[in-house]
N, C-alpha and C positions, 0 to 999 in steps of 0.2 A: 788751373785751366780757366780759360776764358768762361763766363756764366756758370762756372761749377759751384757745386752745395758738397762741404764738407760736412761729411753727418756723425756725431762721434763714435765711438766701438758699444760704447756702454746704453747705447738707445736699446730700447728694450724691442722697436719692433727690426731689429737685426739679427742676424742668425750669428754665434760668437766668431770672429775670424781674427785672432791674435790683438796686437799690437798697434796695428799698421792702420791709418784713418783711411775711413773708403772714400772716394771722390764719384759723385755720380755728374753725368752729364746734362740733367736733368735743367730746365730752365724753372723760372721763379713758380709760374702759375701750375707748371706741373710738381713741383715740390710740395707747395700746399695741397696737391690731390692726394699727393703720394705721401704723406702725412695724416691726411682726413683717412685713407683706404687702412694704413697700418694703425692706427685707432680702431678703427674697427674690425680689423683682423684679430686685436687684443682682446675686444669682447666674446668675438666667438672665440676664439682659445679658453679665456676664461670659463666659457659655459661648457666646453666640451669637458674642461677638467675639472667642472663642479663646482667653479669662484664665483660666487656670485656678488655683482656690482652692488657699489651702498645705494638705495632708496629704490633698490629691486625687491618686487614680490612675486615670489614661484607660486606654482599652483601646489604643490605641498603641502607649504605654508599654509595655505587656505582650506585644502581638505583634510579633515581630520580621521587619525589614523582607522586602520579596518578593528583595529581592536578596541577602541573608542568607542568605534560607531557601531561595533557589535555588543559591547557593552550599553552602550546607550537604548538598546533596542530591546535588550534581555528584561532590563529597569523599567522601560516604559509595558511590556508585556506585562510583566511582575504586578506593576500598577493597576494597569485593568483586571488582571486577574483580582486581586485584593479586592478592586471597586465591585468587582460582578458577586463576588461572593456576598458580599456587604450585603450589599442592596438586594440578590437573593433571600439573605437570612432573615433580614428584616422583613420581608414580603412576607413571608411563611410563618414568622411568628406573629404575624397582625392578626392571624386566620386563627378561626376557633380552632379545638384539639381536634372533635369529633369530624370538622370539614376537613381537615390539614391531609392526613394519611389520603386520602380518595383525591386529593386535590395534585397533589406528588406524584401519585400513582400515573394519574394522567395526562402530568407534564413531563412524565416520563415515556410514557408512550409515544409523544409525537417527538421528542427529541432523542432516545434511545437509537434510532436506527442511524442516523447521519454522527451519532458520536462513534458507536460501532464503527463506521464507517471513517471514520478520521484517525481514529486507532489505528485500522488497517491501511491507511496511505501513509500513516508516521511509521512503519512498520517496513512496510514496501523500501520505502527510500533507504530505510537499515539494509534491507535483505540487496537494493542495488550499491549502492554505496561499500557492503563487503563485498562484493562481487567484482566491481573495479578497484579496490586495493589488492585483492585476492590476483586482478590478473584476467580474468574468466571474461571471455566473450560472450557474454549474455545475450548479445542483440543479435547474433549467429543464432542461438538457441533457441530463442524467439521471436525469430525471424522480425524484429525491429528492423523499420528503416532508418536512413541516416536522420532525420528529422526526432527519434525518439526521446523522451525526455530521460535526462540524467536523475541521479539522486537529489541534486540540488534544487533542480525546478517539482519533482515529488515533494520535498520539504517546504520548498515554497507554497504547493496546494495545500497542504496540509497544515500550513499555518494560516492562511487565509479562513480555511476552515473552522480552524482550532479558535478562531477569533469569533466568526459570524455565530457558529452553531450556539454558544454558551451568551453572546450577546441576546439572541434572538432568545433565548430561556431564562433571560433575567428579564429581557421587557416583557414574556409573559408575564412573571411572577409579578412583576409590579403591579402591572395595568391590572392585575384581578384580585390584588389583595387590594385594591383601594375601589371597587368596584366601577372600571370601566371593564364591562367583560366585553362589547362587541368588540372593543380595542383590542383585549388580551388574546380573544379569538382571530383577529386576523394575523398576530406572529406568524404561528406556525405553518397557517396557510400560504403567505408572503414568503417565509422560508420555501415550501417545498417547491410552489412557483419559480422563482429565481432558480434553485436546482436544474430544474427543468427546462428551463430557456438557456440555461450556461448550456448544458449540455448539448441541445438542439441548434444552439446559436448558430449561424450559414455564413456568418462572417469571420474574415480569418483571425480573430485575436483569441486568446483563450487558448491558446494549441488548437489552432483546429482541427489539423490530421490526425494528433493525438486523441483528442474527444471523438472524431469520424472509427480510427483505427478500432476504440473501444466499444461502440455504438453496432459495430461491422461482428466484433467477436459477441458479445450478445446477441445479436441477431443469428449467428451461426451456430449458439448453443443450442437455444431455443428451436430452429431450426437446423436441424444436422443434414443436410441435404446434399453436400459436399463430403470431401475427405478429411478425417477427424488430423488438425494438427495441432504439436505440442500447444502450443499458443490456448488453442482454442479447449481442450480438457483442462488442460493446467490452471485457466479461469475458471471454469467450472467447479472443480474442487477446489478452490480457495469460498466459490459462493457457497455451496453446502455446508463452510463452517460458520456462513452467515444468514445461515437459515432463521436466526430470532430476526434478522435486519427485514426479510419478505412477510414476516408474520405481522411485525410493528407497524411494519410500512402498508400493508391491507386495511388494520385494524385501526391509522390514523385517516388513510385518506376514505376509508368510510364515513367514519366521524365528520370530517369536513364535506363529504355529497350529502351528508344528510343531515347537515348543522347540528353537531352535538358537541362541537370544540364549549371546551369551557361551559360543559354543564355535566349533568350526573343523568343524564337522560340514559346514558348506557349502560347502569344497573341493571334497569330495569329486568329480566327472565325473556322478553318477548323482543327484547331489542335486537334488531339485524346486525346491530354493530358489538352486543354484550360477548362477554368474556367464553360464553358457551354457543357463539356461532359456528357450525361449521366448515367457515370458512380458515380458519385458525388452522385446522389442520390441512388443509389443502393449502395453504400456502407453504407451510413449514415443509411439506412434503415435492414441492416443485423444485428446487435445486437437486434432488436427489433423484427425481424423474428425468430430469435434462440430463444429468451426469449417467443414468441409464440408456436414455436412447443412444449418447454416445457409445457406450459399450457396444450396443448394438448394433450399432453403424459401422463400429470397426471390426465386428466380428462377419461381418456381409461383405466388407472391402477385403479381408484377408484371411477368414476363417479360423484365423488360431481361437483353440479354445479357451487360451488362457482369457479373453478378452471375457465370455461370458461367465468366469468364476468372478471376474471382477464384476460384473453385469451383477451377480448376485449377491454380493456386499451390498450395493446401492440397495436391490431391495430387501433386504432386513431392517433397513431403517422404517419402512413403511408400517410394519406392524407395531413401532414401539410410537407411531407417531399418530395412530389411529383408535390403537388398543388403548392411550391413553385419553383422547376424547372421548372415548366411551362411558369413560366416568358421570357426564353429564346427562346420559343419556337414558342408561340403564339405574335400575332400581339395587340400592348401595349394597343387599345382601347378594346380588348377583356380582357387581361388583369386586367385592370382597372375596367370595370364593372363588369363581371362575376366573374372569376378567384379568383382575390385580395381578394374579399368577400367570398368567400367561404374558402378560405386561413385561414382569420381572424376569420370565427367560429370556423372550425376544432380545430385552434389553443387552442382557449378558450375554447372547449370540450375536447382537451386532457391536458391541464393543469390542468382543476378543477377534470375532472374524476382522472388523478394519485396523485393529493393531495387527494383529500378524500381517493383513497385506501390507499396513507400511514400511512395517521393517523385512520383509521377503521379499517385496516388490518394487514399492515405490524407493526404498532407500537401496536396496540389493545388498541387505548385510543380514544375509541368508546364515544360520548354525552362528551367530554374535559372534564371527570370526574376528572383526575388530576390537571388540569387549576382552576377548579372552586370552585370545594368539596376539592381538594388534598384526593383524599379516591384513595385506591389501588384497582384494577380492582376485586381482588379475596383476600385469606387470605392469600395463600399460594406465593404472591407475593414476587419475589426477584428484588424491584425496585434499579437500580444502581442509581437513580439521582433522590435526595429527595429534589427538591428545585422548587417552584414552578414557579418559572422564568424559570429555563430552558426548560421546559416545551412552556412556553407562548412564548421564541426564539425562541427554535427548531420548532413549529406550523408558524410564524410568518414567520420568515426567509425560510420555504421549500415549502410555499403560493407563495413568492415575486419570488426565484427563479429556480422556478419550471415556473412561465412564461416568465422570460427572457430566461429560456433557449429553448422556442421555436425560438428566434432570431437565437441561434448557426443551430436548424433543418433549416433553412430555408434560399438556396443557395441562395438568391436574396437579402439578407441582410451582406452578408459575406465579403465584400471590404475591411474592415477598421481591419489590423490582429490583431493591440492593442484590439481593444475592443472585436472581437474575442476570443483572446486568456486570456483579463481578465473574459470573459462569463462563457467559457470552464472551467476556474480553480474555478470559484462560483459552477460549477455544481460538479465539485470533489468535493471541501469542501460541499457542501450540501449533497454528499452520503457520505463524511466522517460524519455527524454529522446524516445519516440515520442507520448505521451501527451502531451505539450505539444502538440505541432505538428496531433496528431490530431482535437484540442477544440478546437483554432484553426482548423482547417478546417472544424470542426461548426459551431461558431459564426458563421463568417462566411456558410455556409449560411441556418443563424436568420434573418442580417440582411439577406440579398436577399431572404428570403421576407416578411420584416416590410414589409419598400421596397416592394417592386416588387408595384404594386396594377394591376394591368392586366383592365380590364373583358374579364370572358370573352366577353362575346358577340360583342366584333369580333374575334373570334380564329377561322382556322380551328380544324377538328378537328387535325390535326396539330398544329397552333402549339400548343393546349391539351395535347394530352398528351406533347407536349414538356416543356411549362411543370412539369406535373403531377410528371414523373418526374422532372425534376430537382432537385424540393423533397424528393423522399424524402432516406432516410438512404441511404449508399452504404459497400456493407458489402466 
């Protein structure tokens, strides 16, 4: 044909068609188009199928892989951790022997409470993180809106944390074993500050509905003025096993209103901020007050009684957190006879009363039917933990430290901050492993309410508010 372009079979940008040469009609200027187009039609082919051109760089190529870079990250953490140590030990061994113990003691006080505290958000993100492999609707449970954070951004606070709180207790140590102490004293002051403004912060970075949502449920323990829900007791007793965190956090931001960071002024016997203030036991005893008015409140919104047996666990704790200040107070042969003993029952009546409610109430594995039978409470059971050992741990281990941790309630026992502070962290890990069991029995709640559709009208009145009260929450 006249102006025709024989293009061969074997051109690659051809679809196969035998034998036979194609003839296109095409003129010269449009050939080179139609040449430059199927060149390029060869490229995206190539990229769709993954070919990539010589003296091409993919973005791949350039970012290196997640397990690299999550290795790289472990190694550089690892590092710091190593450097903070160092340079901790060395601070502390610069110091005389007789300053050193009193010097510890007190750099434990203003940091004890935000470590506590970072414990329990590395812990949180375990308890969410099984919860979504598990399947479980948690944000149902607790009434989370779509904005709540995952386990993964929990782990991220709680590395941010895990970083600051131990940096900001090495540059104590330094600045004051080489004597800058006004220096050393503004750490921990500059830590609680920054705390404090994260939290309050009005602008949206930081999670701020997150940090709002949390600011709202504090405000709502403390004040129970509304209708007591999951959400809001469920905090509540997770704070009560953080009752050393309100006592530390008293007893440092005293020290700082009244400039005593980084001195021994609070030996002294007469000191407002010393080890035998009254104030010690009034803080220890306010998580436990908040988690009573709630009993309260829900025993006025619904009248079940059960609410104020629970009302009465919360106060048993009172006596063992009072009777133990008393040590300071009273003269040691009173002490010894009356006092001490009366101490040590309290003691043993609020351990065994809050173990039996966890396991009768908060977990509902009423006569250790799991332990024994392994039989599920009900049909409609969604049991997360189908192994009978964990069972016989979880009962075993919140027995054992459920009474050491009257040691932490009781000021008269608190000298020694190692074992303090290994107490305190048994008592988080024991509400970390209570909060399992606890959303497992919320849940299984859920799921007889969802089931069991039973026409009201053939119900007496009893039968219904039977029915009625056992749907609530059970606090």
């Amino acid at each position: 044909m006249v102006g025709g372009l024989v293009i061969p079979t074997n051109s690659p940008h051809l679809r196969k068609s035998g034998s036979r040469t194609v003839v296109s009609d095409l003129d010269d200027n449009e050939a080179e188009n139609g040449v430059d187009e199927g060149f390029l039609h060869s490229i995206e082919l190539n990229d769709l199928r993954g070919v990539t051109m010589p003296m091409t760089i993919t973005a791949s190529a350039i970012m290196p892989s997640p397990v690299l870079l999550w290795r790289f990250k472990v190694l550089m953490f690892l590092c710091w951790g190593f450097i903070c140590c160092k340079i901790g030990w060395n601070s502390v061994m610069r110091m005389s022997a007789d300053k050193r113990d009193l010097f510890l003691y007190e750099a434990f006080l203003y940091y004890n409470p935000l470590l506590l505290v970072t414990l329990m958000v590395w812990l949180w993100g375990i308890n969410l993180w099984f919860f979504a492999q598990a399947g479980v609707n948690y944000a149902k449970i607790f009434d989370f809106d779509q904005n709540h954070l995952s386990h993964r951004e929990i782990w991220k606070c709680a590395m941010w944390m895990t970083i600051v709180v131990p940096t900001s207790m090495t540059a104590y140590l330094y600045l004051y074993s080489r004597g800058e102490v006004s220096y050393a004293a503004s750490q921990p002051v500059l830590l609680y500050a920054a705390v404090v403004m994260i939290l309050i912060f009005p602008f949206d970075i930081f999670y701020l509905s997150s940090r709002y949502y949390f600011l709202r449920t504090l405000w709502r323990i403390m004040l129970p003025l509304q209708a007591i829900s999951f959400c809001d007791f469920f905090l509540a007793d997770i704070l009560t096993s953080m009752a050393k965190v309100f006592s530390d956090l008293e007893r440092s931001v005293c020290r700082m209103v009244h400039r005593q960071v980084a001195t021994i002024a609070w030996l002294e016997a007469d000191s407002v901020c010393g080890s035998h203030s009254i104030a010690i036991p009034l803080a220890l005893v306010l998580p436990y007050l908040f988690r009573l008015n709630q009993c309260l409140r829900q025993y006025k919104d619904t009248g079940e009684r059960t609410t104020l047996l629970n009302a009465l666990k919360y106060s048993t704790a009172v006596p063992v957190i009072f009777l133990s200040a008393l040590k300071y107070h009273v003269l040691p042969v009173n002490w010894t006879n009356l006092y001490r003993p009366l101490w040590l029952l309290s003691s043993v009546v609020n351990s065994l009363y809050s173990f039996y409610w966890d396991v009768t109430r908060d977990w509902d594995l009423s006569s250790f039917t799991r332990i024994f039978k392994f039989s599920k409470p009900h049909p409609l059971s969604n049991s997360l933990h189908g192994r009978r050992w964990v069972y016989v741990w979880v009962i075993g281990s919140n027995l054992i430290l459920r009474c050491t941790w009257t040691y932490k309630l009781s000021a008269h026992l608190r000298h020694n901050h190692l074992t303090v502070f290994a107490i305190a962290s048994s008592e988080i890990f024991r509400r970390f492993q209570w909060i399992f069991f606890r959303v497992e029995n919320e849940l299984n709640k859920m799921n007889t309410k969802s089931h069991v559709q039973l026409p009201m009208s053939d119900m007496s009145n009893e039968e219904e508010k039977f029915l009625l009260s056992s749907n609530d929450h059970s606090v």
